[in-house]
N, C-alpha and C positions, 0 to 999 in steps of 0.2 A: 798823597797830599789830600786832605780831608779839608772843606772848606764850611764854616758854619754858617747858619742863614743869619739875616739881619732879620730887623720885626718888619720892615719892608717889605722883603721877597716870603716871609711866612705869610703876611696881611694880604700878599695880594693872592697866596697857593690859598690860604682859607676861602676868601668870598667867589672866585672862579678866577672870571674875567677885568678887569679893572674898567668901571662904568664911571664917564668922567660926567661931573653935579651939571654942565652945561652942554651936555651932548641931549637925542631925543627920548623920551622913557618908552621904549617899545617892550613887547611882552610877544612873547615867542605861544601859539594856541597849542593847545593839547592835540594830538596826532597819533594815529596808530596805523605806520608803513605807510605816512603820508597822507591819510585819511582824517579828516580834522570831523567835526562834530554837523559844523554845517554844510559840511558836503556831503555827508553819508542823509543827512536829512532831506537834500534837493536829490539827492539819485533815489533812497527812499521815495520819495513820491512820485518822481517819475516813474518806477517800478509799480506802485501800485495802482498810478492811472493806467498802464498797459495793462497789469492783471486785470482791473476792472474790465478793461475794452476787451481784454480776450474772453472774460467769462460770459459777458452779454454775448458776446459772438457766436462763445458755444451753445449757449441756453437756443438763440433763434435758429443758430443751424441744426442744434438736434431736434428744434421744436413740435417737430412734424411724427418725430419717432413716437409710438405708443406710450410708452413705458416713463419718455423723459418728460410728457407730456402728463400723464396719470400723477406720476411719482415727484414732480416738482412742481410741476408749472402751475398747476392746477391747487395747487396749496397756498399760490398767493393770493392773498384778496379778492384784488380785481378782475384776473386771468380767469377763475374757475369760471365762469359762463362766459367766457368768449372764448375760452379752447374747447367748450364743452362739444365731442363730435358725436354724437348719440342719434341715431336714425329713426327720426320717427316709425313707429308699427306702423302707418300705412303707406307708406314709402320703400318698407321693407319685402325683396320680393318672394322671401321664403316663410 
């Protein structure tokens, strides 16, 4: 038994779901595996205030080492004479 559609049950397989003109006009966000645009934005920045905090943390904890001290620290502006550790010649005992 073969049953043929009405323009009805086509109208309504065409547009999806059937949105009635006095119900509320909601709009479903864009998402990928439930990650919408402005959630990846707020974890985004969360993430980069932590790297931030991690990298200052590393910069002071390595600050003392020679090398991170020469090789970076000393190439900002303000640091190069306040990390400068150089011994005066008459202070020097050899």
């Amino acid at each position: 038994m073969v049953f043929s559609q009405t323009l009805r049950r086509a109208a309504a397989q065409s547009a999806g779901a059937y949105r009635s003109p006095y119900g509320p006009k909601y709009t479903t966000p864009l998402h990928f595996q439930g990650l919408t645009a402005s959630t990846a934005t707020q974890y985004g920045q969360i993430a980069a205030a932590f790297g931030v905090s991690a990298g200052v943390f590393a910069l002071f904890f390595f600050g003392e080492v020679p090398r991170v001290r020469k090789d970076i620290l000393q190439k900002l502006p303000f640091f190069d004479t306040y990390l400068d550790r150089t011994v005066a010649p008459e202070d020097n005992p050899f």
